[in-house]
Every structure is written in C-alpha cells, then in structure tokens.
C-alpha positions in Angstrom: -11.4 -0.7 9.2 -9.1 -1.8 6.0 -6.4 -3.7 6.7 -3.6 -3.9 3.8 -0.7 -6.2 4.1 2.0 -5.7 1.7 5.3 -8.0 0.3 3.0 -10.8 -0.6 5.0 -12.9 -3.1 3.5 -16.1 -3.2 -0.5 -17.7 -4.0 -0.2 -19.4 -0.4 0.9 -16.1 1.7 -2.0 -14.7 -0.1 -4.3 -16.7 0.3 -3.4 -16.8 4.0 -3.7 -13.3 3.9 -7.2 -13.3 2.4 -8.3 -16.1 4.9 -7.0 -14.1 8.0 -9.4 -11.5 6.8 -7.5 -9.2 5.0 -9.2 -7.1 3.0 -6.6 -5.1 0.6 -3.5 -7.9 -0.5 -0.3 -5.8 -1.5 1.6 -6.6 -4.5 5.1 -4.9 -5.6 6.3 -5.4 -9.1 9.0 -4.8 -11.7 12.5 -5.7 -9.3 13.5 -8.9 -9.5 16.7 -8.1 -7.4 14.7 -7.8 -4.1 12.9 -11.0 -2.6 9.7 -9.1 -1.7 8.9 -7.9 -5.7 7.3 -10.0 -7.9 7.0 -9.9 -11.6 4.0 -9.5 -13.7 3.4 -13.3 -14.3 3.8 -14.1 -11.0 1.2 -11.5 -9.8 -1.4 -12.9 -12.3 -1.4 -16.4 -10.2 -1.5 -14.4 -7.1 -5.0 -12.1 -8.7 -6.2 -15.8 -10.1 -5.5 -17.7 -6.7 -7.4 -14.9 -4.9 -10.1 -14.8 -7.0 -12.4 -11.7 -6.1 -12.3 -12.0 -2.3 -10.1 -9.6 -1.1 -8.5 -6.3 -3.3 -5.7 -6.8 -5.3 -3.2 -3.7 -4.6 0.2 -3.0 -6.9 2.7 -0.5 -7.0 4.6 -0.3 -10.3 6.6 2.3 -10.4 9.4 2.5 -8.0 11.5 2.3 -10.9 10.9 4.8 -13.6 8.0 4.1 -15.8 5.6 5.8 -18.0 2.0 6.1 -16.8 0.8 4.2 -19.4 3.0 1.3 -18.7 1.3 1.4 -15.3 -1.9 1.1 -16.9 -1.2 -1.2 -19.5 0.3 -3.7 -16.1 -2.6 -3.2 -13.8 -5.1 -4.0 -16.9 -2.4 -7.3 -17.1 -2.3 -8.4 -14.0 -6.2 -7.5 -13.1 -5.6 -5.5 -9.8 -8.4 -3.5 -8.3 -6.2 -0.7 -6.9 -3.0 1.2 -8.8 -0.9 1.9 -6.1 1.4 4.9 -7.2 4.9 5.4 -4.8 7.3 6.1 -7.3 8.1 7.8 -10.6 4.3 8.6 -11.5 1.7 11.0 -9.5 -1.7 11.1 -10.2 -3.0 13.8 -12.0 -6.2 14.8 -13.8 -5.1 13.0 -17.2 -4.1 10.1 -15.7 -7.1 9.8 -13.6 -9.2 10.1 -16.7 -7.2 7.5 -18.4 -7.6 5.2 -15.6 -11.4 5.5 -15.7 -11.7 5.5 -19.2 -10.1 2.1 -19.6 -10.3 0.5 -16.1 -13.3 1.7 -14.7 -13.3 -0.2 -12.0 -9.8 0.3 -10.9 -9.2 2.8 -7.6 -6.3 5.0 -7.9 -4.4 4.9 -4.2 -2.1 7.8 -3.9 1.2 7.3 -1.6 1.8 10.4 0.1 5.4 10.9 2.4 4.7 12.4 5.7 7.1 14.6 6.9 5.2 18.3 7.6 3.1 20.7 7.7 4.0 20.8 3.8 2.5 17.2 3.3 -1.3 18.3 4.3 -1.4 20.8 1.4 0.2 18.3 -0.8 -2.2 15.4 0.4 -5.4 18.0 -0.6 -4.1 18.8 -3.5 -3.6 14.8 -4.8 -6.9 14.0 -3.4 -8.5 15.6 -6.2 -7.3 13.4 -9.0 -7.1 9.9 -6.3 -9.6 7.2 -4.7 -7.8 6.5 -1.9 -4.6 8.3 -0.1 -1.7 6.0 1.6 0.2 8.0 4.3 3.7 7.0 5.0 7.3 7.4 6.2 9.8 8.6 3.7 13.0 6.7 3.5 16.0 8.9 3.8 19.6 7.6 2.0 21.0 8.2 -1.5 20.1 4.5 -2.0 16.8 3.8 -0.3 14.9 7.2 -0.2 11.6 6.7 -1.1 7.8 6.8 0.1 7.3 3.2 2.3 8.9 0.6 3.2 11.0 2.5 5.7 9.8 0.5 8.4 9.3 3.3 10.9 6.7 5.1 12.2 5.9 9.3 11.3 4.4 12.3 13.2 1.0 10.4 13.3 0.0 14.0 14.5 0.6 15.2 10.3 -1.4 12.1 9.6 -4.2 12.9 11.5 -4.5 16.3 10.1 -4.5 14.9 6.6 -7.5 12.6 7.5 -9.6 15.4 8.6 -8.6 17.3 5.4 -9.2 15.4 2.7 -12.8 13.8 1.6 -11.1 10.4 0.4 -10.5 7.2 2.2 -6.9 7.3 3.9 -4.9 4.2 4.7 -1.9 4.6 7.2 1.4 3.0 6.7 4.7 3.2 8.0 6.3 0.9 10.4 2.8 -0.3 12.0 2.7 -3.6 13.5 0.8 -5.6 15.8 2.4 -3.9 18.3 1.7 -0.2 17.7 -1.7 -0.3 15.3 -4.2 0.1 17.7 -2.8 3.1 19.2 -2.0 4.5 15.5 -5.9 3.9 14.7 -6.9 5.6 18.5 -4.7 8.7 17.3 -5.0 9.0 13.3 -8.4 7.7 12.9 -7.4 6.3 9.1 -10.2 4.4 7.0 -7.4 2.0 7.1 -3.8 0.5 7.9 -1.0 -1.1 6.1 1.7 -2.9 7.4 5.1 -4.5 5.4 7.9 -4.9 7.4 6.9 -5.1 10.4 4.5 -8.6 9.4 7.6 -10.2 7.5 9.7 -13.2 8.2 13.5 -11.7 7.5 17.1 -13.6 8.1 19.9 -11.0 8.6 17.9 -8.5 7.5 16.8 -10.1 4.1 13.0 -11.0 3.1 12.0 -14.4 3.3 8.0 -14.7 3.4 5.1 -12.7 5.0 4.6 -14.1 9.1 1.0 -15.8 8.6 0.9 -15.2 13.2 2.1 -11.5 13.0 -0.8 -11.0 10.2 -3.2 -12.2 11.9 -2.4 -10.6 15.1 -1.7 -7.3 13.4 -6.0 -8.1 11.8 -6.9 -8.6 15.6 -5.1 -5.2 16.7 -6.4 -3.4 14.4 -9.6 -4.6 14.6 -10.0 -4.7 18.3 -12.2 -1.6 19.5 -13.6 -0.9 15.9 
C-alpha cells in the first residue's frame, strides 16, 4: 500500500514525511497566494533534502499552463511523478513527450469522481497515464476543481474504476486517519492520499502538515495490509 501525503511546503515537513514512511511526498506549485503552494525554487530544496527516498509528486497546473511548461517544471524541479489536476489531461502526445525527455518520470492522472460517467472517463485516461488519482470534485464558482475538497466520494464509483483499469490507482478525497482503513477495506486502491485532513489549519487557513496525524494516517492505512 502507497501512501501520498500532499501540502508539503517545507524540507523539515518532508523529511518527516519521508521518515514516517511515506512513500509518495506531494508537492503543489505555481500559487503563491495560498500557504500550502510552493514555488519552483522552493520545491528544488524539498527534491534535494529528500534525496531519492521517497517519490517526489507535483501538480502544476491548477492554473492554466501549457503542457510543455509542465514538463519543462517537473524536468526543473526533478520530481518522479507529474501530477496533472488542472488545465492539462494527458493524452497520447503528451505521454510521448514525457517519455521522450523524462523517461523516468510517471504520469499520475487526477480523475473527479462523481458517476457512472467517471469509470469510462478513468478507462479512457488510463491509456495515455502511469498511475490514476481518484478524487472529490470541488463544487463553487471559486473552488471547483479535482482535490482538495476535503470530503469523501461514492467510494462505491472508486471501486469500480480500480477493477477497470490495468494501472495503479491511488484514492484521495477527504481520507484521514480516521476513515482510511475502511476506504482501503471498500476501494481496494494501490494507494491513498490524504491533504486536508493531515494539516495543521488556524480559522480555516493552512499552517503546516500535522507530523502525529501523518503518521497515524501511515499506521491506518497500513494496518491489515
């Protein structure tokens, strides 16, 4: 079992991370408005501090942004995973760029869960992706999105897309120390991903990653594997 912990922002929450046993660490670039994005020089310290022992993961496009300003960053920063939520969906030319000049980066595909609908959207992005990420869609003319939602989805969907697709699948979406085991019992993902439900927050605002609910959240997850 992967476990993926995104919002880190900082070489000591990483390395944290990384010592906890977390396998997958979960960067978010390119908005320096919100406290949980980082920007492309601060990600390079994170990848450096890690150092090879756990999988650097980055989304860069959650604000619009050519796919080959994606690759051009995850070639900067030296992630192992592209991590695409936003503007840019795989596809077969941008899987073959990917390979061509990062051959050893995975392409992780975010995929929003909200029906039957998703399934034959999730087998059709398979094709051109290492890895799916299955999560809740946001809903708001100023938040929608794929992730950080902080809620859980008809894990029922998920399930179905894990028996449908021949790729790994990681499971997000409001999963916490509280709730992963029985997500794993009932979705049987490769893997699972939590954000906000392992942060530190004041009022609502991002402060740091919650080194205890992280390694709790590990141990969950863990568990009966």
């Amino acid at each position: 079992m992967i476990v993926q912990i995104y919002g880190i922002v900082t070489e000591k929450d990483a390395v944290s991370c990384m010592e906890a046993g977390v396998d997958h660490i979960g960067l978010v670039l390119f908005d320096s408005i919100k406290k949980d994005h980082i920007d492309i020089e601060t990600a390079k310290k994170i990848v450096s501090a890690v150092d090879g022992r756990a999988k650097i993961t980055a989304i860069f496009d959650l604000k619009p942004i050519s796919e080959e300003e994606v690759i051009e960053a995850a070639a900067e920063i030296g992630c192992g995973i592209i991590h695409l939520a936003g503007s840019v969906v795989t596809n077969k030319e941008f899987l073959t760029k990917v390979k061509k000049r990062l051959p050893n980066v995975g392409i992780m595909q975010a995929v929003g869960v909200v029906d039957q609908s998703s399934v034959e959207y999730a087998i059709n992005l398979s094709e051109y992706s290492d890895l799916l990420l299955l999560d809740t869609v946001k809903k708001g003319s100023e938040c929608q999105g794929i992730g950080a939602a902080g809620t859980v989805h008809d894990w029922n969907i998920s399930r179905r897309i894990v028996e449908a697709v021949s790729i790994p699948v990681i499971l997000a979406g409001g999963l916490g120390p509280d709730n992963v085991e029985d997500a794993i019992r009932k979705v049987r993902p490769y893997g699972v991903d939590s954000l906000t439900k392992t942060n530190i927050e004041i009022n609502g605002e991002f402060i740091s990653k919650d080194i205890h609910k992280v390694k709790e959240f590990f141990r969950m997850a863990l568990q009966n594997i």
